[in-house]
FIVEXDO-32176 format. One record per residue (C-alpha): x, y, z. Coordinates in nm, 2 decimals. Example, Ala and Ser with C-alpha at 12.3 -4.5 7.8 and 13.67 -1.06 7.14 Angstrom:
<nodes>
NODE, c1, c2, c3
NODE, 1.23, -0.45, 0.78
NODE, 1.37, -0.11, 0.71
</nodes>
This chain:
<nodes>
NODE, c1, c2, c3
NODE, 0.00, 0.00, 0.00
NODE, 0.12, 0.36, -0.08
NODE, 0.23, 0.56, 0.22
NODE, 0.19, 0.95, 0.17
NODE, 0.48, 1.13, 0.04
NODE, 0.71, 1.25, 0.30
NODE, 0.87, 1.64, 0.24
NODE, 1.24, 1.62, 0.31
NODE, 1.39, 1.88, 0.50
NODE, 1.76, 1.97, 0.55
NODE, 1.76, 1.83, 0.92
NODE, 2.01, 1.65, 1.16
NODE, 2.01, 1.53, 1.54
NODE, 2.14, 1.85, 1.68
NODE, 2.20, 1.92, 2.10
NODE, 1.88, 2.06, 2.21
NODE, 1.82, 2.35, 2.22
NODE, 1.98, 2.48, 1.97
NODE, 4.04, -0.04, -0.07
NODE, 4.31, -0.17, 0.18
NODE, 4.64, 0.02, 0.00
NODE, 4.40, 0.36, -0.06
NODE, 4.41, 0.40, 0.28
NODE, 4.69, 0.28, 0.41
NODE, 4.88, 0.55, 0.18
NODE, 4.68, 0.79, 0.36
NODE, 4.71, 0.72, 0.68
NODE, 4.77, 0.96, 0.94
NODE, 4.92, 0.92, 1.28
NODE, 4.87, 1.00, 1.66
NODE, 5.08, 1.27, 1.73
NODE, 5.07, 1.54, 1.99
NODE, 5.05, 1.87, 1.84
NODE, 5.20, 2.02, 2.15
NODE, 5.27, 1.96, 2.48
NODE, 4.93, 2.05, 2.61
NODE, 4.74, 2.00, 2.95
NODE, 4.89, 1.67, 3.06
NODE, 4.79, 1.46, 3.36
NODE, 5.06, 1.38, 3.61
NODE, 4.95, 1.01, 3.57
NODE, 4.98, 1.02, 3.19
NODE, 4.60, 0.90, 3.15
NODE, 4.45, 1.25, 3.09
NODE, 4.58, 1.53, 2.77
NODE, 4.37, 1.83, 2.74
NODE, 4.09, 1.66, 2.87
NODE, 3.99, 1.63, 3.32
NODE, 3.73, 1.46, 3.46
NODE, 3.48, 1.64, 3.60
NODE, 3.24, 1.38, 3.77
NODE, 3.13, 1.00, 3.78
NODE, 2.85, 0.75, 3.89
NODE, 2.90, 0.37, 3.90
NODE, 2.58, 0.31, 3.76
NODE, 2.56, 0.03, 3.94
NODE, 2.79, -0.13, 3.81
NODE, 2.58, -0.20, 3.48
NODE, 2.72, -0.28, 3.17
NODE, 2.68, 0.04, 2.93
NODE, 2.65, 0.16, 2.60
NODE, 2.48, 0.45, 2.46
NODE, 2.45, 0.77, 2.64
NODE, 2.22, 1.05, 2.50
NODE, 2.15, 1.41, 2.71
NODE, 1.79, 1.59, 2.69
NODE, 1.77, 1.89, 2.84
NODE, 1.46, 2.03, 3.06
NODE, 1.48, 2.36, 3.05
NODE, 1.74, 2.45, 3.35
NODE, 1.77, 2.06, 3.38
NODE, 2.01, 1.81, 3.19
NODE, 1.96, 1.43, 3.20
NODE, 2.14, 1.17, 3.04
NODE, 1.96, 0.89, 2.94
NODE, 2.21, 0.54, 2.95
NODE, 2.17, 0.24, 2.74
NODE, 2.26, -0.05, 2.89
NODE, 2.38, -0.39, 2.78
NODE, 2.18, -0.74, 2.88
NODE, 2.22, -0.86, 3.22
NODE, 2.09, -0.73, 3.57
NODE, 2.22, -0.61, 3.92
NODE, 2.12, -0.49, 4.26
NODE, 1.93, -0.19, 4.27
NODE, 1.99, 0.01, 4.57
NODE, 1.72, 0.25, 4.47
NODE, 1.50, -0.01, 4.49
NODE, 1.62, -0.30, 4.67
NODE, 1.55, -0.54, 4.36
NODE, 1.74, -0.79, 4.15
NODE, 1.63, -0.62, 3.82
NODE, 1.76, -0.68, 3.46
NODE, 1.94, -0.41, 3.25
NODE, 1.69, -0.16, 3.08
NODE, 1.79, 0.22, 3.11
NODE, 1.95, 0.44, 3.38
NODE, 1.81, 0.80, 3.44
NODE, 2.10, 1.07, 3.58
NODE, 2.11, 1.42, 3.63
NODE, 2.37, 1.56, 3.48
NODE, 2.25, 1.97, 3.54
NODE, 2.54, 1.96, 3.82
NODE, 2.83, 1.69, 3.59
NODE, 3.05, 1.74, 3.94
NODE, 2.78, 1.55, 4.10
NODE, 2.57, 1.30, 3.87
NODE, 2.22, 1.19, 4.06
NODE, 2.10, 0.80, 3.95
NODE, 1.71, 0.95, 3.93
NODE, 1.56, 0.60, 3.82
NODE, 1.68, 0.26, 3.65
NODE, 1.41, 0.19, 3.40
NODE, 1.43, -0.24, 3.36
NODE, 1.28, -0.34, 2.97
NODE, 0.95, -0.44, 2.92
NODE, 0.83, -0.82, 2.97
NODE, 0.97, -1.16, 3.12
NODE, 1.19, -1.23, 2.79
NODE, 1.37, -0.87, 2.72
NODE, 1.72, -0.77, 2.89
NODE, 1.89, -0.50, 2.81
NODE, 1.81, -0.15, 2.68
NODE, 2.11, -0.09, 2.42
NODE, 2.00, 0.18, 2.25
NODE, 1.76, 0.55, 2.29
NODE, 1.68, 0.79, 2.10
NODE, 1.43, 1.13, 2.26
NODE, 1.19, 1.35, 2.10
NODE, 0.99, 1.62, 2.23
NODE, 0.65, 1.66, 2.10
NODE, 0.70, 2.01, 2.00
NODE, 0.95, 1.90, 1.76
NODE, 0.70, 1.62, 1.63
NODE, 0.45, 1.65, 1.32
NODE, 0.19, 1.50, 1.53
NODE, 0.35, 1.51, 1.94
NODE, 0.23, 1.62, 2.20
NODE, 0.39, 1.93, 2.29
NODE, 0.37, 1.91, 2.65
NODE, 0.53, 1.57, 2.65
NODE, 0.88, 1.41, 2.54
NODE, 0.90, 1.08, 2.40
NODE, 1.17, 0.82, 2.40
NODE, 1.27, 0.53, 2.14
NODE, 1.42, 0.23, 2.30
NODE, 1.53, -0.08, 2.24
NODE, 1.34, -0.38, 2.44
NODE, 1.65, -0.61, 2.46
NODE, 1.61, -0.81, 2.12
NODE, 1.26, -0.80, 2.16
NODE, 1.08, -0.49, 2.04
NODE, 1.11, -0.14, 2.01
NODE, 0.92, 0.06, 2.24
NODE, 0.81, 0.44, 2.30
NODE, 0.79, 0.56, 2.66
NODE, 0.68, 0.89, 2.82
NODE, 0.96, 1.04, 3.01
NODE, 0.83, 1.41, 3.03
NODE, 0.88, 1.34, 3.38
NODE, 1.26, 1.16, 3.35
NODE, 1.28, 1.02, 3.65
NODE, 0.94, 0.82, 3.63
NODE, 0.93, 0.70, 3.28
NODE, 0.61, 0.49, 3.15
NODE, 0.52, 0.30, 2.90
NODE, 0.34, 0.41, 2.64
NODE, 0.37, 0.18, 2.32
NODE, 0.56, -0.09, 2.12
NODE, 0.66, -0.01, 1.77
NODE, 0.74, -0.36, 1.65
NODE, 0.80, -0.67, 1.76
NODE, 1.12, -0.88, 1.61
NODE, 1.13, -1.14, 1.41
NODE, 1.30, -1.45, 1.44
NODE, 1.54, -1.59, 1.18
NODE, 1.57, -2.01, 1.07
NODE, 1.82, -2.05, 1.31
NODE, 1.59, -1.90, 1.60
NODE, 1.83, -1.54, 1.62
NODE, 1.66, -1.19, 1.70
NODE, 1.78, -0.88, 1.72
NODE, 1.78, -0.51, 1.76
NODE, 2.06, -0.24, 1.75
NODE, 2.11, 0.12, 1.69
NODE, 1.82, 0.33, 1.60
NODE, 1.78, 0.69, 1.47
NODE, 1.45, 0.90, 1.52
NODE, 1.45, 1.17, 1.29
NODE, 1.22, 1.41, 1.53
NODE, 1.10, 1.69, 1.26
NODE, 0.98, 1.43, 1.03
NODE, 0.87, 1.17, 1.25
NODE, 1.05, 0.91, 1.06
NODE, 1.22, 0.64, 1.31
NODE, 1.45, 0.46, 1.15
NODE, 1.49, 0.11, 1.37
NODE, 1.72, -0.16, 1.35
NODE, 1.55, -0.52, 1.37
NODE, 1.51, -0.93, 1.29
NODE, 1.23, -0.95, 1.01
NODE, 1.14, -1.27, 0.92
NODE, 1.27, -1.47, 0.60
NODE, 1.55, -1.19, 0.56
NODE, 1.93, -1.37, 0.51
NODE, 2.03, -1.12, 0.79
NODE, 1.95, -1.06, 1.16
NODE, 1.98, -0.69, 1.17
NODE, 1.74, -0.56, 0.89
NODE, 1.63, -0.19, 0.87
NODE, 1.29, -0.11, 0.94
NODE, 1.10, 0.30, 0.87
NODE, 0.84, 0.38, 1.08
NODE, 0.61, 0.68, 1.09
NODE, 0.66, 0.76, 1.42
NODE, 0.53, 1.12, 1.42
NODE, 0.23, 1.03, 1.65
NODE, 0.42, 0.81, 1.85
NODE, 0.09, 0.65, 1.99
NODE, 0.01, 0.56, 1.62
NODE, 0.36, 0.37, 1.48
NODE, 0.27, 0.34, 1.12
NODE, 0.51, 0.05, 0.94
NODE, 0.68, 0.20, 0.60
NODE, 0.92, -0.06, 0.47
NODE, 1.19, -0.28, 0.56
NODE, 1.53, -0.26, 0.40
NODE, 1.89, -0.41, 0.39
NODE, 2.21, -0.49, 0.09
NODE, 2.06, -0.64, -0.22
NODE, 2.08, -1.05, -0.15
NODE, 1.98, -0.99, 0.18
NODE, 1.64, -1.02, 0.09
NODE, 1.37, -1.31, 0.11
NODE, 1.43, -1.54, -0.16
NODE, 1.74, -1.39, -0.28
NODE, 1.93, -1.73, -0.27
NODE, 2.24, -1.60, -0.04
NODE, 2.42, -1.75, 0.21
NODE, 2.36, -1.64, 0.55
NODE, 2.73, -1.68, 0.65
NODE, 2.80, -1.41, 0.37
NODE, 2.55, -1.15, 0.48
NODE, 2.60, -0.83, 0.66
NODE, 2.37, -0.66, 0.81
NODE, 2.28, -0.29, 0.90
NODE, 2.47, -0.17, 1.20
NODE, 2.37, 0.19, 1.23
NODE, 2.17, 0.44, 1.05
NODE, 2.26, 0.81, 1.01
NODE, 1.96, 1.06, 0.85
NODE, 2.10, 1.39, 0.77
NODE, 1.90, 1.62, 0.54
NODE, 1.79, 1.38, 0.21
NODE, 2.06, 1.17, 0.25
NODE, 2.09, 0.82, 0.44
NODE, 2.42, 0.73, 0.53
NODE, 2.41, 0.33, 0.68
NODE, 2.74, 0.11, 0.80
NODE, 2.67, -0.27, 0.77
NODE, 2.93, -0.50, 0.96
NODE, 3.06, -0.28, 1.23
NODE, 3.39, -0.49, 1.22
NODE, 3.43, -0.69, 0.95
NODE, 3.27, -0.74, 0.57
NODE, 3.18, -0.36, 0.64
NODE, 2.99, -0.17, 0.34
NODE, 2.90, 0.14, 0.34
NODE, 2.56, 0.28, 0.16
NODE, 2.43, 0.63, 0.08
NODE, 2.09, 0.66, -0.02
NODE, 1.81, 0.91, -0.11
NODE, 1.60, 0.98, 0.20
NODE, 1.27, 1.08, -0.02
NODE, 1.36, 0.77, -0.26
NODE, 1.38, 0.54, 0.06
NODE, 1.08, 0.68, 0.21
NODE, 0.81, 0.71, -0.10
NODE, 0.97, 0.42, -0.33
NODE, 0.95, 0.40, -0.71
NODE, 0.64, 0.61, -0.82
NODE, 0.64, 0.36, -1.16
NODE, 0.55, 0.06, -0.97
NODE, 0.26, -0.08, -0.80
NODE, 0.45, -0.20, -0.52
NODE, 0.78, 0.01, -0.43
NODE, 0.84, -0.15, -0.10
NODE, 0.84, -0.49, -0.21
NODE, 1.13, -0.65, -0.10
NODE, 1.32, -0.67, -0.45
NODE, 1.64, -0.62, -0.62
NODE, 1.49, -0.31, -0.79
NODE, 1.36, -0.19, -0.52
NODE, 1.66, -0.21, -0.30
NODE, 1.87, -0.01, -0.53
NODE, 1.62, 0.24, -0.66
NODE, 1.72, 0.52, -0.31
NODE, 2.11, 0.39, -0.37
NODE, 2.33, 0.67, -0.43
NODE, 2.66, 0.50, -0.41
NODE, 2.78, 0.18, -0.26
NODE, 3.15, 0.13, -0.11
NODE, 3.24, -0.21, 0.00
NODE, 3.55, -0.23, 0.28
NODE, 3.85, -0.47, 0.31
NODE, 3.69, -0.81, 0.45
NODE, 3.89, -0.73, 0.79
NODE, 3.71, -0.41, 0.82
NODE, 3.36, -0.34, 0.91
NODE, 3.18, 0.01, 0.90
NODE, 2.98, 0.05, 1.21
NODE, 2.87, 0.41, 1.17
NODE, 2.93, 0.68, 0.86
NODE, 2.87, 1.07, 1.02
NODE, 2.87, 1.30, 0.75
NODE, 3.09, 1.63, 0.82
NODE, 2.97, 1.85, 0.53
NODE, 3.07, 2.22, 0.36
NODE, 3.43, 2.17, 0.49
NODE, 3.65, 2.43, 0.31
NODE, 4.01, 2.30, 0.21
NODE, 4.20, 2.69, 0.34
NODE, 4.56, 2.57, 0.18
NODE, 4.43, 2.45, -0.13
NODE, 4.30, 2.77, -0.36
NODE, 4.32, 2.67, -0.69
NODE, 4.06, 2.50, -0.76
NODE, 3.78, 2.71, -0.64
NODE, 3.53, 2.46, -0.73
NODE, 3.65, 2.16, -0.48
NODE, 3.74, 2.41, -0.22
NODE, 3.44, 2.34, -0.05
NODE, 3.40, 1.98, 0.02
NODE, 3.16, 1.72, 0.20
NODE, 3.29, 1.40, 0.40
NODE, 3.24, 1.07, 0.59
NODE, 3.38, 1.02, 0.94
NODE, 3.34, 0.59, 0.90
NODE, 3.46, 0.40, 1.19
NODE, 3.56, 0.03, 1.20
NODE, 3.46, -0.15, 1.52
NODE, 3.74, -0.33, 1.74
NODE, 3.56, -0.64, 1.86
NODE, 3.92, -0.88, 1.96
NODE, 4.08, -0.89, 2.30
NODE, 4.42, -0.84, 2.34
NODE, 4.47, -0.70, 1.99
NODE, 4.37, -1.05, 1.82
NODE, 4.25, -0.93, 1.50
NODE, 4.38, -0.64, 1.24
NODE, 4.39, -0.31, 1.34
NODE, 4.08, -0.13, 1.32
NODE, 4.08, 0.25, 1.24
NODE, 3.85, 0.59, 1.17
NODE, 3.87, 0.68, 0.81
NODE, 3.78, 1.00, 0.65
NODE, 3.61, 0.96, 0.32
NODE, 3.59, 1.27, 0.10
NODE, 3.20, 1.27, -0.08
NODE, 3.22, 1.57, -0.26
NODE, 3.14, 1.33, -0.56
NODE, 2.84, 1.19, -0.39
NODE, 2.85, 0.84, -0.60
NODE, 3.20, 0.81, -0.59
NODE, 3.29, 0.83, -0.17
NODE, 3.66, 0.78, -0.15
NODE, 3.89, 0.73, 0.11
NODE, 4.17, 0.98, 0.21
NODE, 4.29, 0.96, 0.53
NODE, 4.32, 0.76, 0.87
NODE, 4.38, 0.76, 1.26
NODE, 4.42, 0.47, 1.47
NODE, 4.60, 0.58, 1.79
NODE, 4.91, 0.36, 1.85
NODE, 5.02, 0.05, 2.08
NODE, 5.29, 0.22, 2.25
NODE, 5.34, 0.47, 2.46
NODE, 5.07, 0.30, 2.63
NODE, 5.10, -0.11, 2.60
NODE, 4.73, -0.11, 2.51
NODE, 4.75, -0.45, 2.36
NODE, 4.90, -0.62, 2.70
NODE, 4.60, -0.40, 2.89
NODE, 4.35, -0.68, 2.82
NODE, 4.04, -0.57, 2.68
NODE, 3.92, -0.46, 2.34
NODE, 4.18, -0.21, 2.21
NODE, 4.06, 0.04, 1.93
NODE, 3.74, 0.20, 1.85
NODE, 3.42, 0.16, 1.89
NODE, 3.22, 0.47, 1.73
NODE, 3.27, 0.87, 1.74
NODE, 2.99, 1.09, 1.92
NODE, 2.66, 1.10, 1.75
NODE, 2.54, 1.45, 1.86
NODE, 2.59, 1.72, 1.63
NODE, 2.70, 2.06, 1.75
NODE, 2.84, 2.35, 1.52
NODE, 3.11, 2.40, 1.74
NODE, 3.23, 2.02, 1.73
NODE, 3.14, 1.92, 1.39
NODE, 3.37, 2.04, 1.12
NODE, 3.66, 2.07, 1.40
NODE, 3.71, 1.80, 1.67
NODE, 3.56, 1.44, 1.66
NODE, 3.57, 1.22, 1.98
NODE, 3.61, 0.85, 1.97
NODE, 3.55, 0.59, 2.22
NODE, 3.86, 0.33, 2.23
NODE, 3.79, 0.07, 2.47
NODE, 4.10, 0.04, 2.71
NODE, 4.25, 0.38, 2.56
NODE, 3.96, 0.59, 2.67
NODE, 3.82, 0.87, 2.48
NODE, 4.07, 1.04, 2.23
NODE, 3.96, 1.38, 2.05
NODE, 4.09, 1.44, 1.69
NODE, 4.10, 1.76, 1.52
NODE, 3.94, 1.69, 1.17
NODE, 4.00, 2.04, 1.03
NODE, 4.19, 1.96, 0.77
NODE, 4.00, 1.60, 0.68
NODE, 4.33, 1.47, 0.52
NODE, 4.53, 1.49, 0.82
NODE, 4.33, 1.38, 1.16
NODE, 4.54, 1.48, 1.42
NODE, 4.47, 1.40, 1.79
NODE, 4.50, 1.66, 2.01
NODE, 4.34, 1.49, 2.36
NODE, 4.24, 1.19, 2.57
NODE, 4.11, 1.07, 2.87
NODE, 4.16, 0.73, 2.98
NODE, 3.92, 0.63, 3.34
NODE, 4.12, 0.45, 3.61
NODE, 3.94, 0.14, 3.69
NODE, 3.70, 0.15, 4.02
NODE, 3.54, -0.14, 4.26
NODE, 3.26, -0.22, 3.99
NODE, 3.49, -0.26, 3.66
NODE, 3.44, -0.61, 3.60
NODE, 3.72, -0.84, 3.44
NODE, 3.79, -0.96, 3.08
NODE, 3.86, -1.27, 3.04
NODE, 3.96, -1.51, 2.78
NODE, 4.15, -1.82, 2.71
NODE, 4.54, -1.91, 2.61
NODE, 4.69, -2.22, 2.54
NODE, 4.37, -2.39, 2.76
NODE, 4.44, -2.13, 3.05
NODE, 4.15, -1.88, 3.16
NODE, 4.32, -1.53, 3.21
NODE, 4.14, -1.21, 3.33
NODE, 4.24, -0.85, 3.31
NODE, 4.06, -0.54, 3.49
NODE, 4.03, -0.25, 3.24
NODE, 3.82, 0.05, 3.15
NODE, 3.61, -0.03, 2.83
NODE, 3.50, 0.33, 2.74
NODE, 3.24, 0.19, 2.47
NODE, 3.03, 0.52, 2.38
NODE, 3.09, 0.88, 2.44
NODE, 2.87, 1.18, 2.34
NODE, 2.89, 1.55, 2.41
NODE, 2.59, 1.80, 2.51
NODE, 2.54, 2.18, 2.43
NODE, 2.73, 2.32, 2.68
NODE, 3.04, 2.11, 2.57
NODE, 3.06, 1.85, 2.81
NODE, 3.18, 1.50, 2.71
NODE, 2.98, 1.18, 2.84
NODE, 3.17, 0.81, 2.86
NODE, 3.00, 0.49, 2.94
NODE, 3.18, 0.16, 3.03
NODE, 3.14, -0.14, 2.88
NODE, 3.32, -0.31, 3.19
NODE, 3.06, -0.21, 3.45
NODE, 3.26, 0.11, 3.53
NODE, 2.98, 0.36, 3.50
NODE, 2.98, 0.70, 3.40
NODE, 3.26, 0.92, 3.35
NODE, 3.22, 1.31, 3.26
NODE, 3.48, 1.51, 3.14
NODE, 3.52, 1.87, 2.98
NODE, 3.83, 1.95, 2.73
NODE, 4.07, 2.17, 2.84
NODE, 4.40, 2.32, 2.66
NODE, 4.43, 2.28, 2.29
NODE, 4.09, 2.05, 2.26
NODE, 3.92, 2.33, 2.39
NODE, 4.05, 2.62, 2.20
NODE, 3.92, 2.43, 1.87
NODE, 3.58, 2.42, 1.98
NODE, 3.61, 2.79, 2.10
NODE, 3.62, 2.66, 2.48
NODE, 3.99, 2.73, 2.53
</nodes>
């Protein structure tokens, strides 16, 4: 059935209010710019913490900040499992944890939301709303997208944060032959309405499929289409131990930016957001789940080495190129921040990296440039632990988005690079958490022996409007806030 068209506008998630040898020839390196702000303990460069919570003792992954007028709360993510709460005096499973942040010296644990339902654990992945911002909201409320472990996606009320309720569930997975479900990391556009949600669908060659929702009522969650790489689709003959799925999608204007395998097989995609939406006027049925169909929004299509994945593509567009005045016509160009996911203890797999793709050329996205921070000076490979990163921050802020991107890095911490001249990222800060009494150990086997290390996981990071930066551990070591300081600082006009 045909949905109504859906009128793009030029819109991004902004803080309220407000070709293996291509790229290794552009690699650039970790180097200090200057000597900087530098911690006595050599685990802090032009970045301090500023506060922390042990979150009790939770395993955590996204972090996302709504502000309340005068108020700031961070909404936390957490990974499947369960824990003591003291605020309650329950065994309950992961959900979501509720903090306010208005004071980041002194974090307050408002609430820890658990999922919905005997079967769910876990509540990976929000995204927030306010009905003002909403076609069809309710403007005295504000909404939030979860994840019900790899149950269902849900929408619950938190205009009052620290009592969330329930208010809907957008879809319930699927299950593929093998009996696998999933869900991972959503987007809700809020002007449009348009969630874009990351699910199992049945008869699909991949677990993670992507799945558009009208979710501009969010009371009314009205199904568009479901979506994934051609021969991912039912009947399309592949072999499941070939397919990649969708990792994360990224909505920015009319554009669709999606990273499938977020560490190996990666492939990155670039579609047209009104072509996704409306499908193929021509045809009688543009969402059917068909070869045609599937490439009619594709704009361009770049598959990665097989030892890299591409588990999110932020675009960083209108970059001027200030040494480069000859050519007045490429002076001015649009890019890809594309990061490959470490996923190996112990540095047991090929180095993963954050690429810089230049996609000026929209159909032609192209690789020209590199940063992976190195082993030494800090023996991150005989830390224990994942070593490398795991995604840059998803909120977009004019002050941060053309200059500095932050990347989480498992046992390194969070490192900022300056990405103002795209084809040479240069890092200019980092802050690496000291492990505390919740941080629990990684373990894995050598040579038939078990052996454990205790180290800080920092496994997302994001940023709010007044330029704070928010780390969650993946290790059960909480929250860590920190502001930039020094040379960090001065590029985001903080210094």
């Amino acid at each position: 059935m045909r949905v109504a068209r859906f009128e793009m506008k030029r819109s991004v998630h902004r803080i309220a209010p407000a070709v293996t040898a291509l790229v290794s020839a552009a690699c650039g390196q970790a180097v200090h710019t200057s000597a900087g702000d530098t911690d006595a303990s050599g685990n802090a460069w032009n970045m301090r913490l500023v506060g922390e919570h042990r979150l009790q003792g939770r395993s955590a992954y996204q972090p996302v900040i709504h502000r309340y007028g005068e108020r700031w709360v961070l909404f936390a993510g957490h990974h499947a499992g369960e824990g003591l709460s003291p605020l309650t005096g329950e065994l309950e499973r992961n959900g979501m944890s509720v903090i306010d942040v208005t004071h980041p010296a002194n974090p307050v644990l408002m609430r820890h939301f658990p999922p919905t339902g005997p079967d769910a654990s876990g509540t990976q992945h929000v995204q927030v709303c306010t009905g003002a911002d909403l076609p069809s909201g309710d403007p005295n409320k504000v909404y939030l997208l979860r994840t019900n472990g790899q149950i269902s996606h849900e929408i619950l009320d938190v205009t009052d944060p620290a009592n969330p309720e329930f208010m809907t569930t957008v879809v319930t997975t699927g299950l593929t032959d093998d009996g696998v479900r999933s869900t991972h990391k959503n987007w809700w556009d809020c002007e449009s309405g348009i969630g874009y949600l990351i699910s199992t669908v049945r008869d699909w060659a991949v677990p993670r499929v992507l799945q558009a929702f009208d979710l501009s009522n969010p009371m009314e969650p009205k199904h568009i289409r479901d979506f994934a790489l051609v021969g991912m689709h039912p009947d399309a003959g592949s072999d499941p131990a070939d397919a990649t799925g969708i990792h994360h999608p990224v909505v920015v204007g009319n554009r669709i930016y999606l990273g499938y395998g977020s560490s190996r097989n990666g492939v990155l995609q670039i579609l047209d957001r009104d072509k996704f939406l409306n499908g193929d006027p021509e045809i009688a049925s543009p969402f059917a789940p068909t070869k045609e169909n599937l490439l009619f929004p594709q704009i361009a299509r770049l598959d990665m080495p097989t030892f890299w994945g591409t588990h999110t593509a932020k675009p960083v567009l209108g970059v001027k190129i200030e040494d480069h005045p000859g050519d007045p016509g490429t002076r001015e160009r649009d890019f890809l921040i594309v990061v490959s996911e470490a996923s190996s203890t112990r540095c047991r797999e090929t180095r993963h990296a954050m690429f810089m793709l230049d996609i000026t050329q929209e159909d032609k996205p192209y690789p020209v440039s590199s940063f992976q921070v190195p082993d030494e000076p800090g023996s991150f490979c005989n830390r224990g632990g994942r070593f490398g990163p795991h995604a840059q921050h998803d909120a977009f802020h004019p002050a941060f988005d053309k200059n500095l991107v932050l990347l989480s890095y498992f046992n390194a911490g969070v490192r900022a690079v300056d990405i103002r001249d795209p084809f040479r990222p240069t890092e200019v800060g980092f802050f690496i958490p000291d492990v505390n009494d919740t941080t629990r150990p990684s373990c894995i086997e050598v040579d038939g022996k078990r052996e454990c290390d205790t180290v800080i996981q920092t496994n997302n990071v994001n940023i709010d409007d007044r330029g704070y930066v928010y780390l969650l551990d993946r290790a059960g070591a909480g929250l860590h806030i920190v502001e930039l300081t020094g040379d960090a600082a001065a590029i985001v006009g903080r210094g």
